[in-house]
DOLO-805036 format. One line per 8 residues: their letters; for each residue x negated, y negated, z negated of C-alpha. Coordinates in pm, 1 decimal. Each point is the difference from the previous one (the first is absolute). Example, Ala and Ser with C-alpha at 12.3 -4.5 7.8 and 13.67 -1.06 7.14 Angstrom:
as = -1230.0 450.0 -780.0 ~ -137.0 -344.0 66.0
***
This chain:
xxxxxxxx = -2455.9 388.3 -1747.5 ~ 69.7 -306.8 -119.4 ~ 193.0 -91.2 383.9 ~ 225.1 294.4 -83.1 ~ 69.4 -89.0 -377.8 ~ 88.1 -420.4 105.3 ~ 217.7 115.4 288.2 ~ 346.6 -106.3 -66.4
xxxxxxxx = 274.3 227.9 -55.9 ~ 306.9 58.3 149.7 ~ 276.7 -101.6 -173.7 ~ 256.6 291.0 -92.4 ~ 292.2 -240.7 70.9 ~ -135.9 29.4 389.9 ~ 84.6 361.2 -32.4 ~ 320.7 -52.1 -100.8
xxxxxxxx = 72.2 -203.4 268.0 ~ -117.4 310.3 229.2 ~ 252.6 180.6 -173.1 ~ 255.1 -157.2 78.9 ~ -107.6 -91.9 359.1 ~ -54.3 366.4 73.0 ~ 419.9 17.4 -84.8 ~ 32.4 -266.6 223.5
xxxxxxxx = -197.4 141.0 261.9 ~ 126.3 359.0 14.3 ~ 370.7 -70.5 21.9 ~ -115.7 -271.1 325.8 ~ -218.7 245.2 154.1 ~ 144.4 379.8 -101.6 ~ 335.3 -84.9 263.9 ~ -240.6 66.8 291.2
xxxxxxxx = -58.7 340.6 -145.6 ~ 342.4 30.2 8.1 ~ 91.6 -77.6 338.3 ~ 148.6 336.7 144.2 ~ 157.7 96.1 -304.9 ~ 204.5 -316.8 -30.8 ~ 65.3 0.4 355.7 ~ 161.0 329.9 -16.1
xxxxxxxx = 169.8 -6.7 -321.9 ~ 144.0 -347.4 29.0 ~ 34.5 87.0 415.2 ~ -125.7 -345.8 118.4 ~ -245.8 9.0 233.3 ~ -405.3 -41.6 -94.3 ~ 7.8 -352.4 128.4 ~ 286.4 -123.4 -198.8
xxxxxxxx = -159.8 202.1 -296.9 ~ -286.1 -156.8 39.0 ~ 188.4 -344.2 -42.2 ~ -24.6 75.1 -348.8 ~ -351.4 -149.1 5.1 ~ 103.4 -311.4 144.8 ~ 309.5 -36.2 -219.3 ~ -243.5 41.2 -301.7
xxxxxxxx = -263.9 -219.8 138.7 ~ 326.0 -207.1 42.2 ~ 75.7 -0.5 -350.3 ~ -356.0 -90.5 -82.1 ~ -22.6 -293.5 214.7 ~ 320.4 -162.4 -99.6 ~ 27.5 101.4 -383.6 ~ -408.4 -95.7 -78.9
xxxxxxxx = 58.1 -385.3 43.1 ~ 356.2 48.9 -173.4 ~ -106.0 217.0 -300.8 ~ -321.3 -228.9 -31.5 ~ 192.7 -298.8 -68.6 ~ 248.5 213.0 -219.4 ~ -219.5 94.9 -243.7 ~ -273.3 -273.1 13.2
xxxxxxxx = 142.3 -92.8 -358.8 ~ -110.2 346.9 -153.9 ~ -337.5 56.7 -126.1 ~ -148.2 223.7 266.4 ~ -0.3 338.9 -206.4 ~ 349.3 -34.8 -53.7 ~ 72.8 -61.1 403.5 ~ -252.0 327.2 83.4
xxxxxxxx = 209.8 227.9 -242.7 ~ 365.5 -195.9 120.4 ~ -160.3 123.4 349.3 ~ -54.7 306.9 -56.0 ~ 328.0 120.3 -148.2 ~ 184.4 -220.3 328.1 ~ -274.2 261.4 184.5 ~ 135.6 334.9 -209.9
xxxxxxxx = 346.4 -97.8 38.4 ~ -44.0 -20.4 405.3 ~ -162.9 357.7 30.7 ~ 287.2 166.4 -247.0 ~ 221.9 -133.7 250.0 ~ -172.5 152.2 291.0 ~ -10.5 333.4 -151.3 ~ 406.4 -37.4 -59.0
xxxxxxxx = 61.0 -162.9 359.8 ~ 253.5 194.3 163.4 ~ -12.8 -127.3 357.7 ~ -215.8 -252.9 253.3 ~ 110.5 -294.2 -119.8 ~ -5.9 49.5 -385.1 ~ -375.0 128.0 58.8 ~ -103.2 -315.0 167.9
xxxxxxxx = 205.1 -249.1 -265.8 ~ -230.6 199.1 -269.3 ~ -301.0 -33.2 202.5 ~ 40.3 -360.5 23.4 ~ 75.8 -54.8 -372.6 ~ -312.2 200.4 -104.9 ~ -178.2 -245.6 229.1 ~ 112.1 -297.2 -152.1
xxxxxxxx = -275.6 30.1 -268.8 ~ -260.2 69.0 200.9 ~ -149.4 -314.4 163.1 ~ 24.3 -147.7 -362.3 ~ -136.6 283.4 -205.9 ~ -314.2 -54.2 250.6 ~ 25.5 -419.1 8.4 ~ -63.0 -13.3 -344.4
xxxxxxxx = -177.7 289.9 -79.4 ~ -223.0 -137.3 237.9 ~ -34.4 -311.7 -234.8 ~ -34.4 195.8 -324.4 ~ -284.9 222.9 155.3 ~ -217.3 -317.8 136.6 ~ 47.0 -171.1 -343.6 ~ -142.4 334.3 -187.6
xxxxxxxx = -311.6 -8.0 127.6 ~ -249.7 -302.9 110.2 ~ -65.3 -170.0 320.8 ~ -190.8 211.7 227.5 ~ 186.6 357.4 -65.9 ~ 347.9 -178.3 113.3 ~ 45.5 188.1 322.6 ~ -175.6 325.6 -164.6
xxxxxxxx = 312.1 -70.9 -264.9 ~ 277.0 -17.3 229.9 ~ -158.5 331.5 227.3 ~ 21.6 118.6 -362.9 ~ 378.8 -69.4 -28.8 ~ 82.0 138.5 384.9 ~ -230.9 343.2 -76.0 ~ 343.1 106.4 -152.0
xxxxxxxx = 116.6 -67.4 322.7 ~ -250.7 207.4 213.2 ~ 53.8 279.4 -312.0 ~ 335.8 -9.4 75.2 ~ -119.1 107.8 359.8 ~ -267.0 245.2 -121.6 ~ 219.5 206.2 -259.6 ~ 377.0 -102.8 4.0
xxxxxxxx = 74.0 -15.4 390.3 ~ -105.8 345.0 18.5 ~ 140.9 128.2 -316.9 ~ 323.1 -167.5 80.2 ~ -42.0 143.4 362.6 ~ -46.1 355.4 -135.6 ~ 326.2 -60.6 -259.1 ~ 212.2 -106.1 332.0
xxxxxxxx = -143.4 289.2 163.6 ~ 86.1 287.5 -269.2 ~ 278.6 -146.7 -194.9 ~ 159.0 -256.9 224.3 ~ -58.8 -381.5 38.2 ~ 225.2 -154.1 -306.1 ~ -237.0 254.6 -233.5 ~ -280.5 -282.9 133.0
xxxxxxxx = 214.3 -329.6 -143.3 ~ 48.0 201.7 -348.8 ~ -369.8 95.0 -24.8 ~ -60.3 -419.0 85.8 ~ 299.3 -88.3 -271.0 ~ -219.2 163.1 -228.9 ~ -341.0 -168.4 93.4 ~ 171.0 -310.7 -55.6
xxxxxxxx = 94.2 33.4 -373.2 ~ -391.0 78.1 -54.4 ~ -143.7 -275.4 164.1 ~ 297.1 -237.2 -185.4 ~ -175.2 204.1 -309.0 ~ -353.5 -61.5 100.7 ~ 63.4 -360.5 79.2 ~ 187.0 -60.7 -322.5
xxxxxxxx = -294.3 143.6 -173.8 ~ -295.1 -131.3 133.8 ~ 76.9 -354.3 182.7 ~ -93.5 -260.5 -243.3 ~ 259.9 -266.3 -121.0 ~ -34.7 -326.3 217.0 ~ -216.1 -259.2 -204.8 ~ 211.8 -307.9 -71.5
xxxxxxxx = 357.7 -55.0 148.4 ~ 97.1 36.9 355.9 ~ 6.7 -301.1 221.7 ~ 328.6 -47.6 172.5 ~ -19.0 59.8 394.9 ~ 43.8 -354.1 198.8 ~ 150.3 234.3 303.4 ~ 22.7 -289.5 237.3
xxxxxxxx = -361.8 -152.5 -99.6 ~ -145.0 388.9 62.5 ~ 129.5 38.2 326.6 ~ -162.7 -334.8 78.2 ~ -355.7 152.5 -61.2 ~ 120.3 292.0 156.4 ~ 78.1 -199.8 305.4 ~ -359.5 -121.9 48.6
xxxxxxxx = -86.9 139.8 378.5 ~ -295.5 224.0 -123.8 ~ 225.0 202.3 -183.7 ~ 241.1 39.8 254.1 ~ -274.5 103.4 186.0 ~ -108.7 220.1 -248.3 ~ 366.1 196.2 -69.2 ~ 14.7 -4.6 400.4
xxxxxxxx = -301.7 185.2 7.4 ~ 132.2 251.4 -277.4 ~ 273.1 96.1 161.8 ~ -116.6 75.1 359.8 ~ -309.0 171.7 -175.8 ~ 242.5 252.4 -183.7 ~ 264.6 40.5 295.6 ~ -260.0 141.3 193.0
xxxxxxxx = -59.8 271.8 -281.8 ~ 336.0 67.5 -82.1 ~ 122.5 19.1 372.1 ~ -218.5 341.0 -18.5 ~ 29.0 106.3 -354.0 ~ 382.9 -23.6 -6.6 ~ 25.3 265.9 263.0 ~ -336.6 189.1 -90.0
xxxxxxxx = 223.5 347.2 -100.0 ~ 154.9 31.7 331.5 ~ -302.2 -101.7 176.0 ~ -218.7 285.4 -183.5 ~ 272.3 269.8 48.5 ~ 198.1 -91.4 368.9 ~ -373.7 -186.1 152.5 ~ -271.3 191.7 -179.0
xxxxxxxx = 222.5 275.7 -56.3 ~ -95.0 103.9 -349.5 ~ 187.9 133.8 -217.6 ~ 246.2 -118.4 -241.7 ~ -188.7 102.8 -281.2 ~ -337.1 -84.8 88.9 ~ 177.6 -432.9 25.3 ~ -84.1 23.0 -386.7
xxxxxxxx = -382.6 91.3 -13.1 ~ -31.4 -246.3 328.4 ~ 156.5 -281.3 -195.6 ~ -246.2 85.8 -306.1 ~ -319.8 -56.5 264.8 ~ 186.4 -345.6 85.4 ~ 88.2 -91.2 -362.9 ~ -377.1 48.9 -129.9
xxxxxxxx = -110.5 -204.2 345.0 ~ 259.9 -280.8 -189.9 ~ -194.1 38.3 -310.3 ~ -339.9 -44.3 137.9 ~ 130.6 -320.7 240.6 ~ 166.7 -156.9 -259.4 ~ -290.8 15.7 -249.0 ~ -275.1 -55.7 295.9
xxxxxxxx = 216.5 -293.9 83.7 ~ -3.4 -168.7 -313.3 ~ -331.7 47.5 -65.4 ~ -128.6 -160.5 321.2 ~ 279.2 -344.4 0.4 ~ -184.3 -38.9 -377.4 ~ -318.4 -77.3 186.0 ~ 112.8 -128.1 362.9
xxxxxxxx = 394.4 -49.1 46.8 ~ 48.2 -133.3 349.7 ~ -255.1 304.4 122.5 ~ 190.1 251.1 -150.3 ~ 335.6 -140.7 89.6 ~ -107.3 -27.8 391.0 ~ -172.8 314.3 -13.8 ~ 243.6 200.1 -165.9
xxxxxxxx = 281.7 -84.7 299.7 ~ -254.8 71.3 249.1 ~ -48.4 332.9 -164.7 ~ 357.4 77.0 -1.1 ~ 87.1 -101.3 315.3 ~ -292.7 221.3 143.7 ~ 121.3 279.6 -174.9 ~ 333.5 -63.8 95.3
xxxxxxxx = -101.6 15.7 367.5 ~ -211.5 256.0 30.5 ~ 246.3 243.3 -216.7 ~ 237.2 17.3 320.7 ~ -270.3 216.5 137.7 ~ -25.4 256.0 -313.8 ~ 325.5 42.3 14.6 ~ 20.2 354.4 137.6
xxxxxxxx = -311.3 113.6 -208.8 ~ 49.8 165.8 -325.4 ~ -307.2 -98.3 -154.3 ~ -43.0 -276.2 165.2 ~ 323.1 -157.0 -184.2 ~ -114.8 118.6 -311.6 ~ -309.8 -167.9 1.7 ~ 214.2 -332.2 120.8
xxxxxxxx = 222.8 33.4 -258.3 ~ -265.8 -100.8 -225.0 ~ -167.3 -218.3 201.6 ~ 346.1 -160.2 3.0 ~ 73.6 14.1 -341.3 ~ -397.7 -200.4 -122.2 ~ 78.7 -270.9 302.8 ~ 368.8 -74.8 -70.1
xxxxxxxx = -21.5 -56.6 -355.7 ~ -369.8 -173.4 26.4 ~ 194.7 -290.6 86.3 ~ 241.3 -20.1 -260.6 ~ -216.5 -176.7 -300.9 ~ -118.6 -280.0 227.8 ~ 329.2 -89.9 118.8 ~ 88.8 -39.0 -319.1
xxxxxxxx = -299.3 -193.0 -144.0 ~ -21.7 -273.4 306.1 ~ 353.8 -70.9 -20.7 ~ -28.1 -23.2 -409.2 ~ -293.9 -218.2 103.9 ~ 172.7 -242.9 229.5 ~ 336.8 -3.8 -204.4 ~ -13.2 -372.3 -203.8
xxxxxxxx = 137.7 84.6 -292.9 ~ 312.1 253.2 -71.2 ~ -256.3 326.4 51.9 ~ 276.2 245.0 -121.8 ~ 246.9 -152.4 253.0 ~ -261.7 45.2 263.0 ~ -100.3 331.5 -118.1 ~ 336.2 113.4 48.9
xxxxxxxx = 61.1 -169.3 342.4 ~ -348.2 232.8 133.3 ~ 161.6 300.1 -173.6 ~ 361.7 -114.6 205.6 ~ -231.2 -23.8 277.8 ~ -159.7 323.4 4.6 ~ 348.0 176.7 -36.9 ~ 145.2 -217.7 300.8
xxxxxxxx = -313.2 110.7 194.4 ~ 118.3 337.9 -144.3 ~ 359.0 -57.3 137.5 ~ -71.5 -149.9 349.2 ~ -254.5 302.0 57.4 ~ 239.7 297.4 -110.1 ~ 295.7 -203.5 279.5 ~ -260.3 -18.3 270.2
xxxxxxxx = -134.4 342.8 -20.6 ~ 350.7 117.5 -2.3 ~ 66.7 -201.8 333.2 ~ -322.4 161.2 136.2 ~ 160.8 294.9 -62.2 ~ 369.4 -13.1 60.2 ~ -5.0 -248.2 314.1 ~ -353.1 16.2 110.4
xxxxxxxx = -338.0 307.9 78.4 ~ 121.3 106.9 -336.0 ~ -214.1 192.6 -268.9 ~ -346.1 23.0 187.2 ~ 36.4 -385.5 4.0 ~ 11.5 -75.9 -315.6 ~ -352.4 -55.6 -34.2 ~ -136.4 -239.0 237.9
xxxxxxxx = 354.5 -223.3 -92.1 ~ -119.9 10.7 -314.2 ~ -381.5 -95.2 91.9 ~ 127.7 -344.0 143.1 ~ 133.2 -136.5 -283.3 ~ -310.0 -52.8 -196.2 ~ -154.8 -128.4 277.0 ~ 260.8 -271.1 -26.1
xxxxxxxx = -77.3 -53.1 -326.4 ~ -392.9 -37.2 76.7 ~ 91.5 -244.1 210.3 ~ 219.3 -212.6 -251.1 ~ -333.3 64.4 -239.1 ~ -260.7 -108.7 237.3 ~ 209.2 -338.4 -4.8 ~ 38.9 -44.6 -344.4
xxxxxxxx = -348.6 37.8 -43.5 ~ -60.8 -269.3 244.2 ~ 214.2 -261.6 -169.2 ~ -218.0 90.1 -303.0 ~ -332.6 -104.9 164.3 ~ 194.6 -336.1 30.6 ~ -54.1 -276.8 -265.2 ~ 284.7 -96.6 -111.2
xxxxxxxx = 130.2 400.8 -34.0 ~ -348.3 27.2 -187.3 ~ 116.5 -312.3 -244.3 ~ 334.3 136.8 -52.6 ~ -160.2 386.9 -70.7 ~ -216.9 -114.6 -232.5 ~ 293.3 -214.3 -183.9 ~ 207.4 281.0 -4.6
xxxxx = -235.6 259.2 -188.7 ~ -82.4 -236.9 -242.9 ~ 360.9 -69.8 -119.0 ~ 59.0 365.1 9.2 ~ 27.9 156.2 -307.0
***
């Protein structure tokens, strides 16, 4: 009893942060829901619709660095809630878009806050709660994410379905002025006054080779999911051949898989990081692989989706926390440089599965492209870990967690 009453508590102001991730997350994820109907009622073709992942991811990858150093000067509730309404504004604007090109413009400014909302979040959830729960903290933050997967994909997938796609953007519009709510509410005020960002100085601790290595490693990791998940609609309904309907229960089996990875995976980096970081790319690339051969199986791809859903998103709080780790100094630059990462992964994924299949075996393919990606990224890991068994990477580690806040 007295084990349960001593354990610590999570802080509300994580929660909030969910909130306002889950926003985040829906509006990223709901467009592959979306995929036919925007294809047909914007008559592009489901390649070029699918662009609007990578012009999002894009967004992210460009505007987290940018909007970082913009509003280093604010105390960090301030920037989450300045976020949040950039974030609002962007999905109003998709709901009004009356053509291709307006659609994508909006999708890119909703991005924009994105890979900053997450860099410093991030930050604010690792300084909430005490040493050993970081990576549980940040899992945490991104479970808004994987919710976003588990309740809103589908829910926006069944609003696109019965009441057209744009219905989807008004539904997130509205999500967005709660979590700005939530936030607003709950975050607590920064203690003291806000440092101002040394940009150039950041990007110099950024530039230290192990975190390279580690944002390298982020991005093939999440091309490799997002080369299938982009395209998972018309893979269920023209592979599979499901029905169009039955894309939103599937994507509910692959959100709660997200839920269950995410939170698996920041439990297990808490007590071994590099272990869960290899093992969770193995996983995925495994999965990856062998899905090519499920492919024609109803139940078989339901039971992947999940399976797909706990390994994809069991990598996402390690990233994270080893390149947080190996960052000297400037953590919410860094922070937002992973999240940049993650969305180019996101970017260079959605383009390559859409070469696979425009100009290559096309939709059955999609899988085992996808699978070698991670392994790529196993790779890069396997020799990052090897310059840590190295003394003078050990020296510089150990330097660099110490004068981390």
């Amino acid at each position: 009893m007295r084990s349960l009453s001593t354990r610590p508590r999570t802080p509300l102001a994580l929660y909030a942060l969910t909130a306002g991730a889950f926003g985040i997350g829906t509006t990223e994820f709901v467009i592959m829901g979306l995929l036919l109907q925007v294809s047909a009622d914007l008559h592009v073709s489901i390649a070029t619709a699918g662009l609007l992942i990578s012009g999002y991811a894009l967004g992210v990858f460009v505007g987290a660095p940018l909007l970082t150093a913009a509003t280093s000067r604010l105390p960090h509730k301030t920037a989450l809630i300045a976020l949040m309404i950039i974030f609002t504004i962007g999905n109003l604007a998709s709901a009004l878009a009356p053509g291709y090109a307006v659609l994508m413009i909006a999708r890119v400014i909703t991005s924009l806050a994105h890979g900053t909302f997450f860099g410093v979040g991030a930050v604010v959830a690792t300084g909430l709660v005490a040493e050993d729960r970081k990576a549980s903290a940040i899992s945490i933050m991104f479970t808004g994410l994987t919710v976003a997967t588990l309740l809103g994909v589908p829910a926006g997938a069944w609003l696109g379905l019965h009441f057209g796609w744009r219905s989807t953007f008004w539904a997130v519009s509205a999500i967005g002025v709660l979590a700005t709510v939530i936030i607003a509410t709950l975050v607590p005020a920064d203690r003291g006054e806000q440092a101002p960002m040394n940009f150039v100085e950041e990007l110099k601790g950024i530039a230290h080779p192990q975190v390279l290595l580690g944002l390298l490693i982020t991005v093939l990791g999440f091309a490799g999911v997002f080369a299938m998940f982009t395209y998972i609609q018309p893979i269920l309904t023209r592979v599979t051949g499901f029905a169009d309907s039955a894309v939103s229960p599937i994507l509910l089996v692959f959100g709660g898989g997200m839920v269950v990875g995410n939170l698996l995976g920041g439990r297990l980096a808490d007590k071994h990081l590099v272990m869960t970081l290899l093992g969770s790319l193995v996983a995925l690339a495994i999965v990856l692989g062998a899905m090519t051969f499920a492919l024609h199986s109803k139940p078989a791809m339901i039971a992947f989706s999940a399976l797909f859903g706990i390994v994809g998103f069991a990598t996402v709080a390690p990233l994270q926390l080893r390149v947080l780790q190996k960052a000297t100094g400037g953590q919410v630059l860094a922070s937002s440089f992973n999240i940049a990462a993650f969305n180019l992964g996101n970017a260079i994924g959605a383009w390559l599965g859409g070469v696979v299949i425009s100009h290559g075996p096309g939709l059955g393919a999609v899988t085992w492209a996808a699978a070698l990606l991670p392994l790529l990224g196993l790779a890069v890991a396997l020799y990052s870990v090897r310059l840590d068994a190295r003394p003078s990477q050990r020296m510089a580690t150990t330097a660099c967690v110490e004068a981390a806040p």
